[in-house]
N, C-alpha and C positions, 0 to 999 in steps of 0.2 A: 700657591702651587696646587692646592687641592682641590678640589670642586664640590659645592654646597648646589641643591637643589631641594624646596622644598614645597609644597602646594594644598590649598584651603580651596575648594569648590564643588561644583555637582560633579564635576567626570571621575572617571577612574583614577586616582592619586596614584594607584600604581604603574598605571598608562604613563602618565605624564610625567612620573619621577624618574621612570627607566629611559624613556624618549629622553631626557634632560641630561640624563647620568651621561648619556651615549656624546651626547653634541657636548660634553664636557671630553670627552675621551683624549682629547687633542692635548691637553695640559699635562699630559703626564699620572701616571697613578700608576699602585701596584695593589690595590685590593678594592670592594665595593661594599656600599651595606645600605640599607631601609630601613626605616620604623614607620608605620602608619596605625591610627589609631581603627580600632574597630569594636564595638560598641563602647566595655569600659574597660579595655585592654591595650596593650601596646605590643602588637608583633613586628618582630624583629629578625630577618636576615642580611645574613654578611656572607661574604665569598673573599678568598685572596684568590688574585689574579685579576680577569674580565672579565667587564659589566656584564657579555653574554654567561658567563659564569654564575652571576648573581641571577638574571634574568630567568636560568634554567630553573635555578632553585626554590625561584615565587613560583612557576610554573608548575614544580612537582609539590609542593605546599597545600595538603589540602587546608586547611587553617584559611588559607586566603583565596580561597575557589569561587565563594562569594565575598563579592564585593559591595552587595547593595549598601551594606552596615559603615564602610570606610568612610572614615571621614575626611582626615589631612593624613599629610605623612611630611616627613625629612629624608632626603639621602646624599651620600659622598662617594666621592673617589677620592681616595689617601695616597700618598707619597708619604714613604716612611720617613720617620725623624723620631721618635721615639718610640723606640720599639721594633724588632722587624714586620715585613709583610706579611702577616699572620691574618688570620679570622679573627683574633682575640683583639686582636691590635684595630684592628679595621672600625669605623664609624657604621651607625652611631653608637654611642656608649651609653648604659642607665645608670641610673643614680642608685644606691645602698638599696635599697625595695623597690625598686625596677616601675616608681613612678614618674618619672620623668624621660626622655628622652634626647640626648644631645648631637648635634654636627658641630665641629668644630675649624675653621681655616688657620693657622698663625701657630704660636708659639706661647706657651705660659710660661714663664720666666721663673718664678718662684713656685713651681708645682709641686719642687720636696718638700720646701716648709710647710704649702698648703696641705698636703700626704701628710704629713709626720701629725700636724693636727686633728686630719680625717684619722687618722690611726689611733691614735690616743681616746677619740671617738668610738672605737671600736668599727670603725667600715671597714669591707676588705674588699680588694680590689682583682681583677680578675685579667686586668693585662699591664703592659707595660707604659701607657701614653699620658701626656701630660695632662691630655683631652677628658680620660675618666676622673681626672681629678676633679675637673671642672663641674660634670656633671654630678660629683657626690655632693660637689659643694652650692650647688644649686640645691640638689634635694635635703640638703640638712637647712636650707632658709626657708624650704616649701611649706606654707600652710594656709593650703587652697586658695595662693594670689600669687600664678605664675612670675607674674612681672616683676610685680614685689619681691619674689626669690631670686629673680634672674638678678635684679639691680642692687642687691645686697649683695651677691655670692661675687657679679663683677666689682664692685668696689672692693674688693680681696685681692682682684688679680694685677699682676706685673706681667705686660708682655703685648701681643697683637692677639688679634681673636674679630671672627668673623664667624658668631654662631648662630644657628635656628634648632629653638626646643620645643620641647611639647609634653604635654603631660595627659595622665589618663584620666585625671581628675576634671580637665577641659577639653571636650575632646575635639572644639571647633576652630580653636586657638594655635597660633605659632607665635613665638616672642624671637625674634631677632636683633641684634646688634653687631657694632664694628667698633674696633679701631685699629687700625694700621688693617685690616684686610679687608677687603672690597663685599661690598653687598648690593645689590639692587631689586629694585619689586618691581615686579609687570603688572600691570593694574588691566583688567580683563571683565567684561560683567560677568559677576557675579562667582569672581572666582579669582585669588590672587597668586602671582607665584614668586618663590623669593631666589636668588640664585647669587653665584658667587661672580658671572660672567653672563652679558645679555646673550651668548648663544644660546644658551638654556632658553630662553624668553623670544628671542626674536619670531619661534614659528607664532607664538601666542598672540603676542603684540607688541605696538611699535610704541604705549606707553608706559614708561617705568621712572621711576622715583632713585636717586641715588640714595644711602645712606653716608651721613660724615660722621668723621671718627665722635663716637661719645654718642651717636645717635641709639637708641634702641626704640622698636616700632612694634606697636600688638598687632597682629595680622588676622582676619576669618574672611569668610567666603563673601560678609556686606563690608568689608574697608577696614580701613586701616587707621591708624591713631601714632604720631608721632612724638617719641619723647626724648630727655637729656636724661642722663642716668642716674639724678634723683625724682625722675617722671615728672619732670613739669614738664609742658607741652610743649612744643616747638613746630613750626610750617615748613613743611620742605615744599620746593616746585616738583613740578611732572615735565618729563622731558620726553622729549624723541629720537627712538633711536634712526639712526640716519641709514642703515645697511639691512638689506632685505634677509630672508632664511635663503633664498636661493644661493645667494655671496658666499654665505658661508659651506656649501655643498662643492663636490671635488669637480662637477661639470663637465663632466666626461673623463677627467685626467684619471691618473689610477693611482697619484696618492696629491696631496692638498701641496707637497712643497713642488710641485711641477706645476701645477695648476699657478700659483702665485709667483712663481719663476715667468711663467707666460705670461701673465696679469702685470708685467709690471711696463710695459708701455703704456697701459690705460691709466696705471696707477701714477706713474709721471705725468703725464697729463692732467690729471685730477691735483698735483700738487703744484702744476705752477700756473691753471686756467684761471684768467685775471690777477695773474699779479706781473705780469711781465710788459712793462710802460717802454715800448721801443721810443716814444716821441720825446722822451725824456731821460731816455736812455740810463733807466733804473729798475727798479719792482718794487710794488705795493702790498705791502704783509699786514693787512689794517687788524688782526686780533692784538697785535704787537701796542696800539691804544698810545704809538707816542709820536711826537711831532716832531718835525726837522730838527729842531733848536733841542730837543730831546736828545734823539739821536748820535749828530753833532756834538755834543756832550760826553759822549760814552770815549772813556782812553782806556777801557781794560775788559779781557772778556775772559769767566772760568766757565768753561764746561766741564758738564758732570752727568757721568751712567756707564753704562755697566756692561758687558758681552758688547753683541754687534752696536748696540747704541753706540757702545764708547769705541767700537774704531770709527764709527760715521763724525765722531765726536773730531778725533785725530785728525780727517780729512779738514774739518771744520777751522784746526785752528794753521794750518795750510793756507786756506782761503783768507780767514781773517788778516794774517799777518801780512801775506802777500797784496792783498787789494783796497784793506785797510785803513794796515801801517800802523796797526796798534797788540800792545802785546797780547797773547792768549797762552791761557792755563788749560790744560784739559787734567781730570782727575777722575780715578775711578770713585764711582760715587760713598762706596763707604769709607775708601780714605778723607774723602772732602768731609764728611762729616766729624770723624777721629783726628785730623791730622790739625786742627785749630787754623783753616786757612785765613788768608788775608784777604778781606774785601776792602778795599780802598774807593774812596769817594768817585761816583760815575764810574763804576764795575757793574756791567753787565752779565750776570749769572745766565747761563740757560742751561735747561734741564731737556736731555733726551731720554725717551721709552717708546719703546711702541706699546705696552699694554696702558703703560699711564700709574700701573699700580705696582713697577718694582717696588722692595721693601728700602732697597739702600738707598735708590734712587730719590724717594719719596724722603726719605730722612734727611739728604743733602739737599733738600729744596726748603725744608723747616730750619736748617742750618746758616742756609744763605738768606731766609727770610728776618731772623734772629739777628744779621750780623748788617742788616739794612742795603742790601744788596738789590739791586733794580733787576727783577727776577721774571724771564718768559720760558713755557715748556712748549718739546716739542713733539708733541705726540700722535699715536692714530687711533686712539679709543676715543671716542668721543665721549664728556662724560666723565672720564677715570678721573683719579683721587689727584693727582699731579698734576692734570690738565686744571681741574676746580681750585687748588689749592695754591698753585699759581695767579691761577685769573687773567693771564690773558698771554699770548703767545701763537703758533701756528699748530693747525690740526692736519697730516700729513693725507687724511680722504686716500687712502690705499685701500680702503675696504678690509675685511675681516682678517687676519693673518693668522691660518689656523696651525700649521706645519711648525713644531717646535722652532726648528730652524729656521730663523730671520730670513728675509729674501728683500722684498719689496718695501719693507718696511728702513731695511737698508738703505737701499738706491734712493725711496723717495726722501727720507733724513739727509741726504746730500743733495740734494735735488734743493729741498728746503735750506741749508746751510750756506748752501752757494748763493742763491738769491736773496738772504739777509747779509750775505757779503757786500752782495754788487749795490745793495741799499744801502749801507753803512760806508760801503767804499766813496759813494758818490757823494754822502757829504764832506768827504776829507780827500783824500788826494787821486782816487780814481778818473781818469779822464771819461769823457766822451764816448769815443773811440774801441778804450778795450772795454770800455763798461759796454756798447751795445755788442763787442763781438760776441762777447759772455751770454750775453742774451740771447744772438743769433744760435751759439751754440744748445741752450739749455732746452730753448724751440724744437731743435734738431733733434733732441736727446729721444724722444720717445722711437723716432723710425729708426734710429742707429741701433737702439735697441733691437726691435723687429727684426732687423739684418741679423743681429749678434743672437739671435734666437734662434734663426734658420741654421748655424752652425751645430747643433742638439745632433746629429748622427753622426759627423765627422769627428768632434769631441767624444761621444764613445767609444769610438773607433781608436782611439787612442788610449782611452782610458783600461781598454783590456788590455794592456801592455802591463798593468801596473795595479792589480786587483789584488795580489800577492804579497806585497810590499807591508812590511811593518811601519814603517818611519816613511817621513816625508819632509823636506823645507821651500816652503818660500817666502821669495826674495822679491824685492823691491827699492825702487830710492824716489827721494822726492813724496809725489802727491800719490804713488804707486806702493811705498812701503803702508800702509794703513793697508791698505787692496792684499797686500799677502796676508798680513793678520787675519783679515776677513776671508781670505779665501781658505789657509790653517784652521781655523776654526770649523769652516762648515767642513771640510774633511774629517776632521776630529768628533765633530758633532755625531755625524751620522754615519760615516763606514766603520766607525773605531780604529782608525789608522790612528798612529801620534806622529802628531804635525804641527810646526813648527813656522811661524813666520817671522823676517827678518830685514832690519834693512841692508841691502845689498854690502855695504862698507865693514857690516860685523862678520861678514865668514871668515875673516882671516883671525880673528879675535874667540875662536871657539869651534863655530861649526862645523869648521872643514875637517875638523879631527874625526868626527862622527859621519862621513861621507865613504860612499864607496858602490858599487855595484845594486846592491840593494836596495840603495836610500836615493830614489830619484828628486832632484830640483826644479819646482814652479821659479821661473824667471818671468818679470812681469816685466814688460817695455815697450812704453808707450809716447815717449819722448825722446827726438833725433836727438835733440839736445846732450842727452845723456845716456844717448845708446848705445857710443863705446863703453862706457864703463860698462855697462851691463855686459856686452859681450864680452868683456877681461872678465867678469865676474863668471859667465860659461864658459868659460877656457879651464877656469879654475878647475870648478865644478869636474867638467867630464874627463881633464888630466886624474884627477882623483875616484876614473870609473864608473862618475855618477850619472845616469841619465838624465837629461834636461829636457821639459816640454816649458818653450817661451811662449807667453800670451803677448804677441805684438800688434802692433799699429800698424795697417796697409802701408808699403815702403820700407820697411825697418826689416832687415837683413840679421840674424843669427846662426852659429855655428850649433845650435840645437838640433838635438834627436826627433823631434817633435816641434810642428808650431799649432798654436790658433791666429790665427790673422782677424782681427778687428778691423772695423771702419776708423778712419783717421779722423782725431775730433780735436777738439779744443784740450789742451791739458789739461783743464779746470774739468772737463765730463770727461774726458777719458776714462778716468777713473772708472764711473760707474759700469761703461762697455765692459771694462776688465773685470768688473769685480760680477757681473752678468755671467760671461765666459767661465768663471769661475765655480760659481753657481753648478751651473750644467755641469763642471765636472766634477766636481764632486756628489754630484747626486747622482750620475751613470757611475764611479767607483760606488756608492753605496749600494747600488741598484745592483751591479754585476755578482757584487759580497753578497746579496739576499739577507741585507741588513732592513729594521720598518724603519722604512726613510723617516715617518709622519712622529712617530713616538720612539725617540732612541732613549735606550736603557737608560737612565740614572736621572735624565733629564727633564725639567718642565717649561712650560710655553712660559709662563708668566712668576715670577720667584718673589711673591709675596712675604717671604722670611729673610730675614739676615743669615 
């Protein structure tokens, strides 16, 4: 959730750590802070609120007016969890004699025990976080062998931890480590940087080093030294990051979840270029690493993940059952971990994220790897902890997904789920036939989109209807009840409406009791098949006063207050049209509220903690 940036070279460390903080800003934070070492000293500002907050602070700081003297530094953006939003709270935090220096990602588990000890010690502590714990307990192993402190002080800890320290006694040095929270190094000449996310890194460079859980690395300005955390050595590779700095910039739009909203034609595209085999009327997923007779093998699928992953999850096992013909689990991913499931022989596991580094997500892939489970992730960080820890699966190539709020990352995880359908369908009972319509349609999917994007003024247009509104439901049935969830969600995300998705058959079972003039109903229908019911289901609805705006399929007729009219697609993409339409409107409701689409309160991009 939090953001780590830290830097060892000739340029300005506080140039580069504030530029760093900012391209972290997307994740979510409620305070900021630096340490940079300057000649044998370690200054230190914090700010709660915005990094420009922090920013102004080093600005009026005579202390750091010059900077020929700086060396490295550390800095974070914090998302409270122990402690409120505070200065005191905020990173980084120093050891007992303010020789050391801490950022911290994760969670310490055991931090009162570890307290009660430092207490007994006689340390005293100056805020509320788990985080200073850490750093006193680094500085009670300190004696002048950073590493050597760091790797004592974590063999103490229970919990996840993605930190970079420094101390005043070295002042060329950063010691970094991970478990369960993400860390990567940009390797640059002559100058290294460490971050908790490549946006931080990508204007620098396109090479950087993952760390894996247990790793801890010495860092300075001539390279780096990897270790396990009794410091025996160990080799990591150098990678390349695949997405430019410009990817990650808003590109004219005027907040990143519009930008990625529009971006997602190109991003379908990017998800199914070379894998769609019309002559054999299947698709080619070769990171998947397994063979027909492999395949053929598999009678059982769990998914598992969390927010929009797991309704793409829902669409997922839709797909599977339908085309097949074999059963599928979908589970939120910390229950899969808690709830002791069943993997049974030729169960195929797969794990959805877009960043690659949820926390729970990441734990039900160590859970289904423990329980011998034939296990692929499906993700779009290239790089992250779940795509490695997996080892082989599909990478969704959306590009950087900066806007808390899921979009493209969505569409293209269905995009991707369908097409391991239509491959698994066609070694079992899939024909010919509907396997290449599937395909004709998935082809189609990017320009259908495009259509469904030119709708962005009309869908406003409607949207001011209903800016007002406390509550909200929608509804769905079929491969369109997931589509409400996902579209409930980003309402709730971003306008602070509460909103509610449903499949259509449950309003008589609860919801309709909470309807009325107030509480308008999203009606999703996108199949003749089953578009009477749906229009019994707005009958319902608007006898009980409630406004209905139905998202349908060109043809399909409704007694709605409102419609959006989508291009008529294959049931199998439909989905995505709707859940597109969807998109847009609730980003014109957040937009009309003068809610910040890109950073909504309480929320972060990537949820590194349980």
């Amino acid at each position: 959730m939090c953001g780590i940036i830290a830097y060892a070279g000739e340029k300005n460390p506080l140039e580069v750590l504030i530029n760093g903080l900012e391209r972290l800003e997307y994740r979510g934070y409620d305070s900021a802070g630096i340490s940079v070492l300057k000649e044998d000293d370690i200054y230190t500002v914090k700010a709660a609120g915005k990094v420009s907050s922090l920013a102004q602070r080093i600005d009026d700081d005579s202390q750091l007016a010059d900077t020929s003297q700086l060396h490295c530094g550390i800095a974070h953006t914090r998302w409270a969890t122990h402690g409120g939003p505070t200065e005191n709270n905020a990173h980084p935090h120093l050891g007992q004699n303010s020789r050391i220096a801490l950022v911290h990602n994760g969670i310490i588990e055991n931090y009162q025990e570890l307290k009660n000890d430092l207490l007994a010690q006689g340390h005293v502590f100056k805020s509320e976080t788990d985080t200073e714990i850490l750093a006193h307990l680094i500085e009670a192993h300190y004696e002048k062998d950073l590493k050597k402190a760091v790797s004592e002080a974590l063999a103490k800890v229970e919990g996840a931890y993605g930190i970079a320290v420094i101390s005043k006694d070295e002042p060329d040095t950063i010691i970094t480590a991970r478990f369960g929270s993400p860390i990567v190094i940009g390797l640059c000449k002559d100058e290294v940087i460490i971050a908790s996310d490549i946006n931080a890194i990508v204007q620098h460079t396109d090479r950087v080093v993952y760390l894996n859980d247990g790793d801890l690395a010495i860092v300075n300005k001539s390279g780096i030294s990897f270790h396990d955390l009794s410091l025996k050595s160990v080799q990591r590779n150098e990678e390349k990051i695949t997405h430019t700095a410009e990817e990650a910039q808003k590109g004219g739009y005027s907040t990143f979840m519009m930008k990625e909203i529009h971006d997602q034609p190109r991003a379908v595209r990017n998800s199914v270029r070379g894998h769609l085999d019309f002559e054999n009327a299947t698709t080619s997923l070769g990171g998947l690493h397994m063979n027909p007779k492999e395949l053929a093998s598999i009678d059982r699928i769990q998914l598992f993940a969390c927010g929009t992953s797991l309704n793409a999850a829902l669409l997922g096992q839709y797909f599977f059952e339908d085309l097949v013909g074999i059963p599928c689990q979908v589970t939120q991913a910390a229950d899969f971990r808690y709830r002791n499931p069943i993997i049974e022989k030729n169960t195929l596991a797969i794990a959805l994220s877009q960043s690659g580094e949820t926390a729970d997500t990441l734990a039900a892939v160590h859970e289904a790897k423990r329980k011998g489970a034939d296990l692929i992730a499906i993700c779009n960080a290239v790089g992250s902890t779940i795509a490695r820890e997996a080892g082989r699966g599909v990478y969704l190539h959306a590009g950087p997904e900066i806007s808390v709020a899921s979009t493209k990352a969505f569409t293209t995880q269905v995009s991707v789920l369908l097409q391991l359908a239509v491959l698994l369908g066609r070694t079992k009972r899939l024909d010919r036939s509907h396997a290449a319509d599937i395909l004709e349609a998935i082809d189609k999917l990017p320009e259908q989109i495009e259509e469904v994007l030119k709708l962005s003024d009309s869908i406003r247009t409607i949207t001011e209807k209903y800016t007002d509104v406390h509550s909200m439901f929608f509804i769905g049935r079929g491969y369109q009840y997931p589509v409400a969830l996902e579209g409930a969600l980003k309402v709730k995300e971003i306008s602070y409406i509460h909103a509610e998705g449903y499949h259509a058959a449950e309003l008589k079972h609860g919801p309709l009791a909470l309807l009325d003039e107030k509480v308008p109903v999203v009606a999703i229908c996108t199949n003749k098949d089953s578009s009477q019911k749906i229009v019994s289901n707005i009958r319902e609805c608007s006898s009980r006063k409630s406004p209905v705006i139905a998202v349908v399929s060109e043809g399909i007729e409704t007694p709605a207050d409102d419609s959006i009219v989508i291009p008529q697609a294959h049931p199998t993409t439909a989905p995505v049209l709707a859940a597109v339409a969807l998109q847009l409107f609730s980003f014109h409701i957040a937009d009309l509220r003068g809610c910040p689409i890109d950073q909504p309160k309480n929320l972060a991009k990537s949820v590194t903690v349980e």
